[in-house]
Every structure is written in structure tokens, then in C-alpha cells.
C-alpha positions as CSV (number, residue, x, y, z in Angstrom):
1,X,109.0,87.3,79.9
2,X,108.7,87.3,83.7
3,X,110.7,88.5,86.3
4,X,109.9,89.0,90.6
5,X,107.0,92.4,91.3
6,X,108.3,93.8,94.5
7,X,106.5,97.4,95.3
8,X,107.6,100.8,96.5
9,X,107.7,99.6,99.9
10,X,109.3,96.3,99.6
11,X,106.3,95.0,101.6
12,X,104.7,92.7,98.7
13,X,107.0,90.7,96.2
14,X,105.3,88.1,93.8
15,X,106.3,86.7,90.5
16,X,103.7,86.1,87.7
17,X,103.9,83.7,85.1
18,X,104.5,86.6,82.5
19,X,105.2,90.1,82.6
20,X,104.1,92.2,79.3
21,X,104.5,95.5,78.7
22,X,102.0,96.2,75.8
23,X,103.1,99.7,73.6
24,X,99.7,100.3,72.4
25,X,95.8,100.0,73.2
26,X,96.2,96.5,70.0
27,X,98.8,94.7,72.2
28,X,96.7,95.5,75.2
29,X,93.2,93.8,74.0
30,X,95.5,90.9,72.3
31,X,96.8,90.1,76.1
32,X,93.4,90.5,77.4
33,X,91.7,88.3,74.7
34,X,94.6,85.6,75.4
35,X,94.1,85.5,79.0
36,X,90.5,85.0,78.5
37,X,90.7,82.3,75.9
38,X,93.4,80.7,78.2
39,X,91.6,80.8,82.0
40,X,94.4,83.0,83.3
41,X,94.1,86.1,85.1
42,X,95.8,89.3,84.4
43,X,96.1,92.5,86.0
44,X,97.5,96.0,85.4
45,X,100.2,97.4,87.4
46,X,101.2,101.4,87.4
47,X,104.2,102.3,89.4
48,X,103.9,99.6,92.2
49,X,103.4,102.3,95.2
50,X,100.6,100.5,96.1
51,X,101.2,98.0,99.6
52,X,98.2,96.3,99.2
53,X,97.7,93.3,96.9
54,X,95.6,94.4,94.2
55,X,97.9,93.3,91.7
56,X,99.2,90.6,92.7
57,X,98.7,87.7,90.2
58,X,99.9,84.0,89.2
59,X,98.7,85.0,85.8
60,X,99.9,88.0,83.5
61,X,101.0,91.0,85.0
62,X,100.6,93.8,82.5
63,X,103.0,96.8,82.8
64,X,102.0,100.5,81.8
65,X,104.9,101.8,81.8
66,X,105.0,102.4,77.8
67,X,102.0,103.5,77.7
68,X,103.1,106.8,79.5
69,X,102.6,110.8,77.8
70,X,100.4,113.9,77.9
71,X,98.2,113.4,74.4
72,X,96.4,116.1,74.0
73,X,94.8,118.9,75.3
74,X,91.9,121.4,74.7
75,X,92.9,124.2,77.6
76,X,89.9,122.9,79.8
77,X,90.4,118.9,79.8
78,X,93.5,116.9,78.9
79,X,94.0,113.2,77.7
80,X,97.3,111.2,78.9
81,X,98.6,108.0,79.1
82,X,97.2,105.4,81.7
83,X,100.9,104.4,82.3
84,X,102.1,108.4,82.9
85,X,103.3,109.0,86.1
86,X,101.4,112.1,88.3
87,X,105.2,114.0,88.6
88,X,105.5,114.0,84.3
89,X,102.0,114.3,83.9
90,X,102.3,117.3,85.4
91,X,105.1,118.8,83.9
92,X,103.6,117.9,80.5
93,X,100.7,120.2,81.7
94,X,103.0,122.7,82.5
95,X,104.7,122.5,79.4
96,X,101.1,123.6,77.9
97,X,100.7,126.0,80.7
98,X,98.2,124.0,82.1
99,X,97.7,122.2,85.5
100,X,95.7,119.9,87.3
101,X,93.1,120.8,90.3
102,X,95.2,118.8,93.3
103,X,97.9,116.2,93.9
104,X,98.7,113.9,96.3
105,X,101.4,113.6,99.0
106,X,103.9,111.2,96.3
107,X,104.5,111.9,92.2
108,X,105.7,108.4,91.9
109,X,102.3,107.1,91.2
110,X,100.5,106.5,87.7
111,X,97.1,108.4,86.9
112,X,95.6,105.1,86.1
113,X,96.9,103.5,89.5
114,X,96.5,106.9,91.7
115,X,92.8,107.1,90.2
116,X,91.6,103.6,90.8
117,X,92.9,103.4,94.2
118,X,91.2,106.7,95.5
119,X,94.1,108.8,95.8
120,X,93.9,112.0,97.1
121,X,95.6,114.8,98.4
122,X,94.4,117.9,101.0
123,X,91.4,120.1,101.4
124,X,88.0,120.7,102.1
125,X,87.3,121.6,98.9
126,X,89.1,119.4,96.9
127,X,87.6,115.5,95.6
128,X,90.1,112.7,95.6
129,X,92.4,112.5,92.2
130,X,89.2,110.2,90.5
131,X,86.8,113.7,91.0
132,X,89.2,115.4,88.0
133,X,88.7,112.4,85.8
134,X,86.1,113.4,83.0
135,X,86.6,110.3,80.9
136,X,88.4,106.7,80.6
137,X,89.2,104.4,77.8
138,X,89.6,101.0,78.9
139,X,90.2,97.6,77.4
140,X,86.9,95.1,79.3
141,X,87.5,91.5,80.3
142,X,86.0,90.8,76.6
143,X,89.1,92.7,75.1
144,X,86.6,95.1,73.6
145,X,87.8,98.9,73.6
146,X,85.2,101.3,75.9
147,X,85.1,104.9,76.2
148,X,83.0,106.4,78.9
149,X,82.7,110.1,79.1
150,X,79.7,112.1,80.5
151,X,78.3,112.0,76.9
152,X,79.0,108.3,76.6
153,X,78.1,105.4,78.7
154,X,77.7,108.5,81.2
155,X,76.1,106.0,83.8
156,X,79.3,104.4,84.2
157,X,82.0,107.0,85.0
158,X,80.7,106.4,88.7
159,X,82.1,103.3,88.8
160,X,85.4,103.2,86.1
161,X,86.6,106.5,87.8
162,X,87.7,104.5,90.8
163,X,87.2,100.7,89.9
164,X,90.9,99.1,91.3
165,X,91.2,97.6,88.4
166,X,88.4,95.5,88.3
167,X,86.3,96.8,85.1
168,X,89.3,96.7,82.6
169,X,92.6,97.6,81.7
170,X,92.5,101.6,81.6
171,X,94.6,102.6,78.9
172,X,93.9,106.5,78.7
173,X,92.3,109.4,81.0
174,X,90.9,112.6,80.5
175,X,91.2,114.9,83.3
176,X,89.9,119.0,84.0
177,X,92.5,120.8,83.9
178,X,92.8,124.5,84.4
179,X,95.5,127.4,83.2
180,X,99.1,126.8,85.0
181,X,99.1,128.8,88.8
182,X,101.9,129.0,91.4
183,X,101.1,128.3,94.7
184,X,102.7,129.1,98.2
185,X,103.6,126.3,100.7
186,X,104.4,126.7,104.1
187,X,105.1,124.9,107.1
188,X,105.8,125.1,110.9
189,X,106.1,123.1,114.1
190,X,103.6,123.6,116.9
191,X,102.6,121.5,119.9
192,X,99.7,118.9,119.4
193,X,97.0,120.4,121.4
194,X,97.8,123.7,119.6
195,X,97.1,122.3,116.3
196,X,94.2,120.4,117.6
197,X,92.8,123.5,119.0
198,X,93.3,125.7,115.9
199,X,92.6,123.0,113.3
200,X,89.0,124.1,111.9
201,X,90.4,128.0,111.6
202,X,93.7,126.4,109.9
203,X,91.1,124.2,107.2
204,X,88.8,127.2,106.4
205,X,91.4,129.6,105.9
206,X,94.1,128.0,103.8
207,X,93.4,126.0,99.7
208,X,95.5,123.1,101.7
209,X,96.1,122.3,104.5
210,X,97.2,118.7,106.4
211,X,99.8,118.0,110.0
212,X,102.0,115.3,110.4
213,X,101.7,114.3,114.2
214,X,104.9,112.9,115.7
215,X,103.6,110.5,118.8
216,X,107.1,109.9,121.1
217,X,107.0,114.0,120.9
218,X,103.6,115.2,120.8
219,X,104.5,117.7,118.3
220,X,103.3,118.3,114.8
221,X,103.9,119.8,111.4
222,X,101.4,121.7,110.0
223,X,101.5,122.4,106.3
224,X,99.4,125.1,104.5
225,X,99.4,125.7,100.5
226,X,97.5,128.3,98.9
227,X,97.3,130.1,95.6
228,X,99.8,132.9,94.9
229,X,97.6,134.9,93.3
230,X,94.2,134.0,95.7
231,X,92.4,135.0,98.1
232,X,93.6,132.6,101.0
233,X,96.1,133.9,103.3
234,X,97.5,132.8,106.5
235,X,98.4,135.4,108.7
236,X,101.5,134.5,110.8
237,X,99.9,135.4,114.0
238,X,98.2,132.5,114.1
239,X,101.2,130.6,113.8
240,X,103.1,130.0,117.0
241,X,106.4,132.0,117.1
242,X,105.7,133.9,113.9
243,X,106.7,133.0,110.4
244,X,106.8,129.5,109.3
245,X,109.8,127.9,109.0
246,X,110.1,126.8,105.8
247,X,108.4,128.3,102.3
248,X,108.3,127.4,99.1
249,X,106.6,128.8,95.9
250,X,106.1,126.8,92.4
251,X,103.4,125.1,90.3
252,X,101.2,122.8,91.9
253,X,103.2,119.6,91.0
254,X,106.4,120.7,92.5
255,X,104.7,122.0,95.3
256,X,102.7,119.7,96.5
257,X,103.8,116.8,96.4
258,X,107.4,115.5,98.4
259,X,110.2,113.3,96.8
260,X,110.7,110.5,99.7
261,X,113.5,108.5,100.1
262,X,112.9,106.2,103.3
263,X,110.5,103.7,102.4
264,X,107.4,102.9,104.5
265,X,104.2,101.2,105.3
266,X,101.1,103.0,105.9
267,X,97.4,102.3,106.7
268,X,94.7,104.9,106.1
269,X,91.5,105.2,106.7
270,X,89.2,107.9,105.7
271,X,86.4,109.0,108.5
272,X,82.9,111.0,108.5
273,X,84.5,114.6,109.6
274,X,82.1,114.7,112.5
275,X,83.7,111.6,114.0
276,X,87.3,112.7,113.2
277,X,88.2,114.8,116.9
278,X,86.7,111.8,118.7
279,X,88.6,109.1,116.8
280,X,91.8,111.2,117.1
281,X,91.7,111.1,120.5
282,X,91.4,107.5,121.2
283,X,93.8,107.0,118.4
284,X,96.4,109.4,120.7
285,X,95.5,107.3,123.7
286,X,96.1,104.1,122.4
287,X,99.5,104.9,120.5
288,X,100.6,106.5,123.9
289,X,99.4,103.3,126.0
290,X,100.3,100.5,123.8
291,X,101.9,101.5,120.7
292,X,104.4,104.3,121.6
293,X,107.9,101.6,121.6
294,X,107.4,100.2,118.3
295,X,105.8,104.3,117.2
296,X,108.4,105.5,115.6
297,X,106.9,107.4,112.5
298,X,104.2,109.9,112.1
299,X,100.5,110.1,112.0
300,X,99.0,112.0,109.0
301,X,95.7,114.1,108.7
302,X,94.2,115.4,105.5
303,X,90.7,116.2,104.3
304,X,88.8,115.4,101.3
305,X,85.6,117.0,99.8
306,X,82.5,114.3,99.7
307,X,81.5,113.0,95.7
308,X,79.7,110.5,93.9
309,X,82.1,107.9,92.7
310,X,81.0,104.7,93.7
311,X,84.0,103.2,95.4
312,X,85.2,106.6,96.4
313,X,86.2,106.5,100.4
314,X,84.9,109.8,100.4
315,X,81.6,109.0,98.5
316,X,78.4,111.3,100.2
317,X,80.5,112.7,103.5
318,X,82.9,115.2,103.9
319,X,85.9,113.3,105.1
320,X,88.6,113.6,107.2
321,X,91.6,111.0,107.2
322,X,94.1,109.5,109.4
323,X,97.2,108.0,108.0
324,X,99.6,105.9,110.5
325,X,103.0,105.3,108.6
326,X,105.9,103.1,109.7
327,X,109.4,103.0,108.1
328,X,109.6,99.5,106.5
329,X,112.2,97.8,109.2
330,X,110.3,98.3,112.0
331,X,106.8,95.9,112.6
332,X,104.0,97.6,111.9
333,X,101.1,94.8,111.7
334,X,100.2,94.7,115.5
335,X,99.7,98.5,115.6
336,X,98.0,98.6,112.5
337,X,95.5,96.3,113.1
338,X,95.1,98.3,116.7
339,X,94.6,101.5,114.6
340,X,92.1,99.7,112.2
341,X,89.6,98.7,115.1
342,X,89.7,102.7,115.7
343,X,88.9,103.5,112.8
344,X,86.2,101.0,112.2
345,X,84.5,101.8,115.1
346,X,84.3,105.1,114.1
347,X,83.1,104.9,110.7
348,X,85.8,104.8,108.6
349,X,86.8,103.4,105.4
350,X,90.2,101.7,104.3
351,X,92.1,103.2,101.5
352,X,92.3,100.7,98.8
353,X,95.6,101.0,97.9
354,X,97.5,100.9,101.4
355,X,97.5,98.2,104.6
356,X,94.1,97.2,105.5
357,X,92.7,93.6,106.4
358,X,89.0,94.2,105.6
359,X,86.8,91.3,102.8
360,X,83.6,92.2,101.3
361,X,81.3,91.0,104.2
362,X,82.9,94.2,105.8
363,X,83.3,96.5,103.1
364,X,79.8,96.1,101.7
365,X,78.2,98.0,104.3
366,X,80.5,100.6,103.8
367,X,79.5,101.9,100.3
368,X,75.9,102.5,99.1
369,X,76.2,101.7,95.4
370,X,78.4,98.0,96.1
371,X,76.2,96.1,94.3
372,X,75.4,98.6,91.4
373,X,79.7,98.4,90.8
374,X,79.3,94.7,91.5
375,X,76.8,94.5,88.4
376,X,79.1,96.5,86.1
377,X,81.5,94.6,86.9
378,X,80.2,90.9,85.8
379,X,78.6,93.2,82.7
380,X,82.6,94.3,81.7
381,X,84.6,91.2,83.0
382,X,81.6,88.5,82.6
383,X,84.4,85.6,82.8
384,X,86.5,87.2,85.7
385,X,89.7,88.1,83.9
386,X,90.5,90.9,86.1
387,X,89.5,88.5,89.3
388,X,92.5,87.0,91.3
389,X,92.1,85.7,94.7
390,X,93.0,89.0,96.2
391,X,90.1,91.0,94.1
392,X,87.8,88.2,94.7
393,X,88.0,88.5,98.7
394,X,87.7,92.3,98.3
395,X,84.3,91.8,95.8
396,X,83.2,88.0,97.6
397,X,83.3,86.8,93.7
398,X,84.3,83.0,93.5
């Protein structure tokens, strides 16, 4: 069957020339072995939140919807469903009184998607969502089935923990996971140089903690989680006018993350911490002087621990991120572009899953172990069944 793809946003719409939604890891390999005998791409899709391109194919698009449930679970790791989406993954934990390490900002994503795109949430000493992964099974561009844990094919969990869908067709995950904990969010309104000025003390002190900056006002929102039961604890002194102004208290995955209803697009890029006050400020400056009539939405600033993953945007630096977001009917692509020289010049990294207009020749540069991912990926897709046009720009395959 095929029908239109549009995504979350509404920002990219495509129609393939078939749209399958396999209910097992057979039906899976059978696609994957058909589009290889055949010359056609295809390429898996998880809950379309994505505005970038990665999926977008002429070829098979390859749902994992049905592929969607908490499996198992040992009390330290636990196995789901490529297709299950971060909001019932977690009550499915929960269910087992277990829980995952961090979220994101959104539950509407799929593991499998909000792990191969680098998705990540807040805090210094929390990885992107691909640092919890402790093992995929995936379906290669042979149609073989391939596990890779630390104990097997350990050498490649670097690169299938965050590989946009390039190596395969994840069909499972296995995460660390930790015993069920409630956690305390709170959030405020303070002026923009107050933030600024406090935001190192406001990082160190609190498990979480991002600000929404709102340019035609020059205020923010600040946002701090912690654990109810930790050591962390923000004392309301340092928070202008005293107690926060809203609180909430639940399990990590209805905590964190926030049901949104206006749609939006949104570039991201994620900068060496040391260059993040210096990039801010030129990114105030240039909003205010050029951008501030078209402006309308907020600027977003989170943190992420450094790892090894070999796409990761965080790989070998603390990182510190800007996010500019713009509600869908306003223009956006003037700005953005505006914002992406910023960010370039200061180091920065594109988030693979949201607006950015970067190929290979710039994205090389960018990431130490390219060509050792570039390798494993002709090993696990030697014809380039994975490779559409859009992948291939990314990667500079023909």
C-alpha cells in the first residue's frame, strides 16, 4: 500500500512507492531482501517528529509502528520494541517499577528514531538517549539479523547506537534502566541577564536544568528537575521573587517531558560548553538586530554530558545546546540559516533530526570517527539499501 508521509511539523510531506508495516523481525528482513534484489531503497520511519529528511524515500517506507512493547526486563537493562514510543516505553517501565536514566523535551518519539537521531534531554551529567542503549538488534542492508551488545560485535555499538538509520533497520533495543523514582519539577520567570548571570550555579546545583529564552521580551523560563528523594535542592532564594511558579512531582516520564500542541520548526545545534556564553551573545545580538519581526518563538538551552558514540553531537566535549523554534506558519528559513552561521562559527554541530543545511564536505570535520562509521556502514549496507539521495548528501556516498 502507499499513502502521503507528512511529519509532526507538517514541514516535509512525500509519498513512497509503498508503505509496509512489517509485525515481526521475518517480515522485516523479507522487505529488506526485496528491496535489495529489486534496486530500491527503503527506509524506516518511527513517529515522524523528525523535520529533517532522513526518511524520505521514492522507495519503501517501512513503518514501526507494530513493532511497539516493553519485552523484557532483568531490573538493570530492559529490551522493547524499536517501534515503542518514549511516552509508553516509559509507562511500561513503570508498570515494572522501573525507569529510564533521562528523557527528552517530547514523548511522541520512538526509541529507535529518538536514538538514531541523538536525542537528548538536560544536564551535565546526563548522555543523549543513545548513552542508555546497551544493545541493538537490527536487520543489515543484506537482510541478515545482527545483535550487537558489549559482549557481541562490541566494536560496533559506537556506531549502531546513533547511526540515522543508515546500518540497518533497528528492530529492538536494550536500554539501562534503574528502579522507578519520582522527581520534582519546577519552573520560574526571570529576566535574561539574571539567568545568564546565575546559569553555572543553576547547572551544578540542580539533576536538570534548561531556560526557554523569549527574544521580543528578554525574559526566560528556567526549568529545574531533581530527584525527590536526592541530594539536589534548589533553594528559593536563588530564585527571583521566591518560590517558583509552577511545581510538579511524578516519575521521570511524566515529568519531563511536555505534551505540545502548536506545531513547530526548530534548528539545533549543539556547541563545545566553553564557546556557549560567547555564541549566546551574538546569537542575542543578531535576533534583536535582524530577526526580532519574524522572532516570534523561543530560544532553548540544554546541556548534555560528552560520550563516545560515533555520530553523537556530543561525542568527546561537554556540550551545551541552543535550540531556535518557530511555530510552523510563520518563515523560519532566513533566520535559521542566520542562526546556523552562529553556530558554525562557533563550533557547533547540527542535530540530525531537526532543520540544518549542512552535506558531508561540512560535517566530516566535525566528527573524529566519520570514516570508521563510514566503513561500517558499506560493511552492513554493501549495496546501499538504506542510501536515498538525502542520506547520500549527508554521508557523500553516490
Amino acid at each position: 500500500m502507499t499513502r502521503p508521509f507528512v511529519n509532526w511539523s507538517g514541514g516535509l510531506s512525500f509519498t513512497p512507492a509503498e508503505w509496509a508495516e512489517p509485525a515481526d523481525e521475518d517480515e522485516v528482513s523479507a522487505l529488506v531482501r526485496r528491496a535489495r534484489e529489486n534496486g530500491t531503497t527503503i527506509r524506516p520511519v518511527g513517529s515522524g517528529h523528525s523535520s529533517s529528511p532522513l526518511v524520505r524515500t521514492d522507495g519503501i517506507l517501512l513503518g514501526l509502528n507494530r513493532l511497539a512493547g516493553v519485552l523484557s526486563d532483568d531490573g538493570e537493562r530492559a529490551t522493547a520494541w524499536a517501534g515503542t514510543t518514549l511516552r509508553a516505553l516509559g509507562e511500561g517501565l513503570y508498570d515494572a517499577g522501573l525507569a529510564m536514566d533521562n528523557l527528552g523535551d517530547v514523548d511522541y518519539q520512538s526509541i529507535a528514531g529518538a536514538t538514531a537521531t541523538g536525542t537528548h534531554g538536560t544536564g551535565l551529567g546526563f548522555g543523549n538517549l543513545s548513552t542508555q542503549l546497551t544493545g541493538v538488534r537490527l536487520v543489515t542492508g543484506t537482510g541478515e539479523t545482527l545483535d550487537v551488545t558489549a559482549d557481541r560485535e562490541p566494536g560496533l555499538l559506537p556506531a549502531v547506537a546513533l547511526s540515522l538509520g543508515a546500518l540497518g533497520v533497528v528492530t529492538r533495543v536494550t536500554l539501562d534502566v534503574q528502579p522507578r523514582y519520582e522527581l520534582h519539577r519546577r519552573s520560574w520567570c526571570a529576566h535574561l541577564d539574571w539567568t545568564l548571570d546565575h546559569l553555572a550555579e543553576l547547572q551544578h546545583t540542580n539533576r536538570n536544568m534548561d531556560f526557554y529564552w523569549y527574544p521580543r521580551s528578554d525574559r526566560t523560563q528556567i526549568r529545574v528537575i531533581n530527584r525527590v528523594d536526592g541530594a539536589h535542592h534548589l533553594s528559593t532564594s536563588r530564585t527571583p521573587g521566591g518560590e517558583p511558579r509552577q511545581s510538579q512531582v511524578g516519575p521521570t516520564h511524566r515529568t519531563i517531558p511536555r505534551h505540545r500542541e502548536l506545531r513547530f520548526e526548530e534548528i539545533e545545534y549543539m556547541l563545545p560548553s566553553e564557546a556557549f556564553a560567547v555564541c549566546f551573545a551574538e546569537v542575542r545580538r543578531r535576533i534583536h538586530d535582524r530577526h526580532r519581526r519574524v522572532a516570534g518563538w523561543r530560544v532553548l538551552v540544554r546541556t548534555i554530558a560528552p560520550d563516545d558514540i560515533w555520530l553523537s553531537n556530543a561525542y568527546g566535549r561537554p556540550t551545551t545546546t541552543i535550540a531556535c523554534l518557530q511555530n510552523t506558519s510563520l518563515p523560519y528559513e532566513e533566520y535559521f540559516r542566520d542562526m546556523e552561521a552562529v553556530f558554525r562559527h562557533h563550533g557547533g554541530r547540527p542535530h540530525w533530526g531537526k532543520k540544518h543545511w549542512l552535506g558531508a564536505r561540512e560535517l566530516r570535520p566535525l566528527y573524529p570517527r566519520w570514516d570508521d562509521f563510514q566503513a561500517v556502514r558499506r560493511r552492513l549496507d554493501p549495496d546501499g539499501v538504506f542510501l536515498t539521495p538525502d542520506l547520500a548528501r549527508l554521508l557523500a556516498e553516490p
